[in-house]
N, C-alpha and C positions, 0 to 999 in steps of 0.2 A: 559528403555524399553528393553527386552527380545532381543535378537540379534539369534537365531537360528544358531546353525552351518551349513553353507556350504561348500562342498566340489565338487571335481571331477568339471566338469567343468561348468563354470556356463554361455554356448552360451546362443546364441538366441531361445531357443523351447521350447513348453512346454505347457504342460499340463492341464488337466482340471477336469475337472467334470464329475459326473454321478450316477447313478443307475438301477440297475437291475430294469427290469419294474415292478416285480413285489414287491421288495422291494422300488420303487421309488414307488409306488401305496400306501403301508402303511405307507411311510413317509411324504407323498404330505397332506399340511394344509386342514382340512374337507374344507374350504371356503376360496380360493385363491381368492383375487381382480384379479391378470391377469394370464391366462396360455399361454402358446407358445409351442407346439412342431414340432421342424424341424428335419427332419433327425435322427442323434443320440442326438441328443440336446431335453433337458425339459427345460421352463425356465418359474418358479412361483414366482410370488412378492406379498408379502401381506399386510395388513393393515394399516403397518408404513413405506410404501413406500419402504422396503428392497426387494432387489431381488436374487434369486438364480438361479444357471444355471448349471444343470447337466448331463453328461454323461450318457449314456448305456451301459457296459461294453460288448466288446467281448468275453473276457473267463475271469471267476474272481476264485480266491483259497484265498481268506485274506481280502485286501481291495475289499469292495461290492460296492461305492460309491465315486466321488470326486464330489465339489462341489463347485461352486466359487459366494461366499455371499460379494455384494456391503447395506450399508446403506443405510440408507437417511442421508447423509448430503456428504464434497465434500472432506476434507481430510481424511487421511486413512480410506476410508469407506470401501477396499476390503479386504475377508478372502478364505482361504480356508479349505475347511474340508474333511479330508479323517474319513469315516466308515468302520470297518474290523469285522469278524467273528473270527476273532483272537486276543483275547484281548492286548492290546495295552499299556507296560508296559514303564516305568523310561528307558532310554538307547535303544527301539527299535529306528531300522534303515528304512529310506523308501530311496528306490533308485529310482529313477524317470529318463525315457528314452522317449526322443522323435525320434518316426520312427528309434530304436535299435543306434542311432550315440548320441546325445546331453544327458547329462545327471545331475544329482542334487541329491545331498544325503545331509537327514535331520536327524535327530536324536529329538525323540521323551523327555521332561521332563516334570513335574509336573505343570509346567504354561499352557504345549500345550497337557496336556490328559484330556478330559471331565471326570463330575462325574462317569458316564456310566461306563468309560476303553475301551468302544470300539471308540470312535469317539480323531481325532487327529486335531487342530485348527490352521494354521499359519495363523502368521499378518505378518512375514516380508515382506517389501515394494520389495526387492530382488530378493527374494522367488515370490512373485504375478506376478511382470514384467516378471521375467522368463516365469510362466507358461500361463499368457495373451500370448503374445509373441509368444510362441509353440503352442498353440490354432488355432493363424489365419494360420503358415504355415506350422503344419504336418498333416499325418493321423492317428496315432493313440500314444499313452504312454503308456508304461508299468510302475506299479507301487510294486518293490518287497520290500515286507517288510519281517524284517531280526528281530528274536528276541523269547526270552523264548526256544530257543532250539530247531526254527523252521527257514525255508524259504519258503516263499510262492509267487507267483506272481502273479498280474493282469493288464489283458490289455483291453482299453479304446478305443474307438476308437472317433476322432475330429471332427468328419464330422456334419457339423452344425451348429460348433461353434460360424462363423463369424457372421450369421444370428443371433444365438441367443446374441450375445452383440450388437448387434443393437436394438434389440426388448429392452433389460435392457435399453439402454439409451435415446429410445424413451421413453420407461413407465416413467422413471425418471427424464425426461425432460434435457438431459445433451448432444443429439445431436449438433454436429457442437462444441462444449466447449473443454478448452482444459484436460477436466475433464472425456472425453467420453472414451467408450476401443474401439471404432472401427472409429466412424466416427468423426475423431478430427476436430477442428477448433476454431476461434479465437472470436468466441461469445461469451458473457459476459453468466457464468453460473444464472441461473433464484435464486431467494431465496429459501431456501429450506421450506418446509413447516415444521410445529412445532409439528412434529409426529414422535416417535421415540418407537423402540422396546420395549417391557418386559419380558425379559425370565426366569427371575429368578427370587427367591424368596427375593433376597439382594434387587432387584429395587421396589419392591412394600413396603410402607410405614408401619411400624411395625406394628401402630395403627389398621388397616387391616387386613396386615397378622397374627397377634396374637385372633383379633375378627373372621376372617372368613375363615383363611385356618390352623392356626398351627392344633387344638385339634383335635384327630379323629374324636370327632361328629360333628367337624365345617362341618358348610354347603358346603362349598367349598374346604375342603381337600380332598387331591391327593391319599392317600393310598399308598405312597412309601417315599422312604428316601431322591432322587435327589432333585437338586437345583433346577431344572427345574421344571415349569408353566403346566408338559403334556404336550398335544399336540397343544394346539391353541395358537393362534397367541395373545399373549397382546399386548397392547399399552399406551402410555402416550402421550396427546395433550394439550401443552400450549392453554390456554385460557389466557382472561387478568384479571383475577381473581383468577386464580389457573388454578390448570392439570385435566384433565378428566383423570380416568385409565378404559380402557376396559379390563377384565383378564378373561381368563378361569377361571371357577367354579369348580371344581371335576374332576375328571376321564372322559372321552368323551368313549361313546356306540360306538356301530359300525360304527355308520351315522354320529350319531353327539354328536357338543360341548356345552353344554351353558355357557354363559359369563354373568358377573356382573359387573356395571359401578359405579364409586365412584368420588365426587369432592373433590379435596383437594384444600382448599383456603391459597393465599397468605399467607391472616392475620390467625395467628398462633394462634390468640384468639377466629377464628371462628370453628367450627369441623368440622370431614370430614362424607359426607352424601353419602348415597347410593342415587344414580340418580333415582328421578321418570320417569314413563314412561306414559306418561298422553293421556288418550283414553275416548273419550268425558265427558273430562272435572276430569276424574278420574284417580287416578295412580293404574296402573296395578299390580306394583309389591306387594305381600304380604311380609309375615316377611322372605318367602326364596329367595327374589329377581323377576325380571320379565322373562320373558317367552321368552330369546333372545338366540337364537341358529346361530350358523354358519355364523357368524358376514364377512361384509364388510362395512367400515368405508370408507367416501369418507372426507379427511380432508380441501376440499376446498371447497366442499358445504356444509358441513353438515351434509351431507344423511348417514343414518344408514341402513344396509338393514338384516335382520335377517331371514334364509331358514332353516325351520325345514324338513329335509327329510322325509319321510314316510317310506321310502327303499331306499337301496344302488344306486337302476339306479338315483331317481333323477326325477321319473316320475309322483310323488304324493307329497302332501306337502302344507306347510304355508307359506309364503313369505310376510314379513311386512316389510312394510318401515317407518322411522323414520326421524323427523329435530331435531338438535340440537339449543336448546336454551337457550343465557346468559343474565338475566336481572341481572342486579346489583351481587346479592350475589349467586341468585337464575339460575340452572342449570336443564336445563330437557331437556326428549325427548318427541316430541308430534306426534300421529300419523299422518302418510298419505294418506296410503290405507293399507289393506291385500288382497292379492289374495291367493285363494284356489285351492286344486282339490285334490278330496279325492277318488278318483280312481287310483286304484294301477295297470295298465293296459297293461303297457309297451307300449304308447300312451304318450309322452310330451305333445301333444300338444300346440307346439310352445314356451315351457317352460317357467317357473313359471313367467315371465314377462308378458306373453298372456295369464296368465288361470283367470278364471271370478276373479273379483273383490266382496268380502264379505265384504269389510268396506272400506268405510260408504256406509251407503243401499242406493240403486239409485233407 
């Protein structure tokens, strides 16, 4: 495993996360399962139970973002990730200040620079404790990063932080554990559920990606060269017969994303199907897949919930719920209602959970 060098001193403080609101606004999932925001604190978890907790910078020139990503599961599930506006090369330096006293220097290489060049990824466990740690007791971190013949700094301000890792290990179910970042304790952590990220194109099964995203006219190619999924959230869930993959589709509009679901069985003699989505008694999807936009997968019920926007507010829209179902070999989703409201009004009324109900006709 990668050991990142540290340096300068490595106290108790430290730092965190964040985003400019308005670039936290372009990077925030179409369809987060939970948001929270306190203070200077964001914190969104999505579909495979991972959660993110970010900052709002006070004054940024480089780094625009830090960020602090737990999994779903209980060991090394934490990372962190700084975004900069300054491309992010072999040898830069990040120097990290809690409240201008406590401080940590990283140095950037080819394991810990994203496809992109701008995004920077630590796993050291070190590096995380430190900057948990600075989270609960400073006010703010400056983050300069040193490199291509430049200096530049930004600073972040904490406030909220504490809040916001209790909300992470509430969603997570990891309060009172000794697994938690705020509120420890000696209860047995719960099982984790069998839902786990997809972000890249290495995690999706060839079979797949060579049928439905490599060729440009595939249905579901991205139109760039990265490793990355775009912008939604995939996922993989143990079944006891194989994985369900929920995966972005294409490039996502303004509003929204749609996703495509595949089962892939154990038995290696059985092939892998695209998931019907069966609506009185009929599957929905044609040969380009089903009509599922801006996915929340709940992995302990079931429940599938899919909101096509109409517009950015969020005020018009489709909203369909789905059960997942595993007989034997045979995997599907069957509807449970759609609600409508096809009024673009700037009027929720009471949003898309309360607007009339179109299926099944009453």
């Amino acid at each position: 495993m990668r050991r990142p060098l540290l340096t300068a001193t490595l106290s108790f403080c430290p730092s965190l996360l964040s985003a400019l609101l308005f670039l936290f606004s372009l990077s925030l999932p179409l369809h987060a399962s939970a948001y929270k925001e306190v203070k200077d604190v964001n914190v969104w978890c999505d579909t495979s139970m991972r959660c993110t907790l970010s900052l709002s910078p006070k004054t940024f020139d480089g780094v625009t973002s830090l960020s602090l990503l737990r999994a779903n599961k209980l060991n090394n599930a934490l990372s962190l990730k700084f975004t900069s506006q300054v491309a992010i090369e072999d040898g830069t330096r990040f120097f990290l200040s809690i409240d201008g006293k406590d401080s940590l220097s990283l140095i950037a290489d080819a394991t810990s620079i994203q496809d992109n060049g701008r995004d920077y990824v630590e796993t050291n466990p070190d590096v995380i404790d430190w900057v948990v740690t600075g989270m609960k007791s400073g006010a703010t971190i400056s983050v300069k990063q040193s490199g291509g013949g430049q200096s530049v700094t930004s600073i972040f301000s904490l406030s909220g932080s504490v809040a916001g890792m209790i909300f992470m290990d509430e969603y997570q179910d990891l309060l009172n554990t000794p697994y938690a970042l705020q509120v420890k304790g000696s209860k047995a952590a719960s099982q984790r559920l069998a839902i786990s990220a997809v972000d890249n194109r290495e995690q999706v099964p060839a079979v797949i990606w060579d049928k439905w995203f490599r060729d440009e006219n595939a249905v579901c190619h991205f139109y760039n060269n990265s490793e990355r999924l775009g912008f939604g959230d995939g996922f993989r869930f143990s079944l006891r017969a194989g994985d369900l993959y929920g995966l972005p589709c294409g490039s996502p509009g303004a509003y929204n994303q749609i996703y495509i679901f595949f089962h892939v069985p154990l038995d290696e003699s059985q092939s892998i199907q695209m998931v019907p989505f069966i609506l009185d008694g009929n599957d929905t999807a044609e040969d380009n897949g089903p009509d599922i936009w801006n996915i929340d997968f709940n992995a302990s019920t079931y429940r599938l919930n899919s909101f096509f926007k109409g517009r950015g507010l969020g005020d018009c829209g489709t909203l369909s719920r789905w059960d997942l179902h595993e007989e034997g070999q045979n995997v599907f989703f069957e509807a449970v209602e759609i609600r409508e409201k096809g009024e673009c009004d700037g009027d929720y009324a009471g949003g898309p959970n309360n607007w009339p109900i179109s299926w099944p006709v009453r």
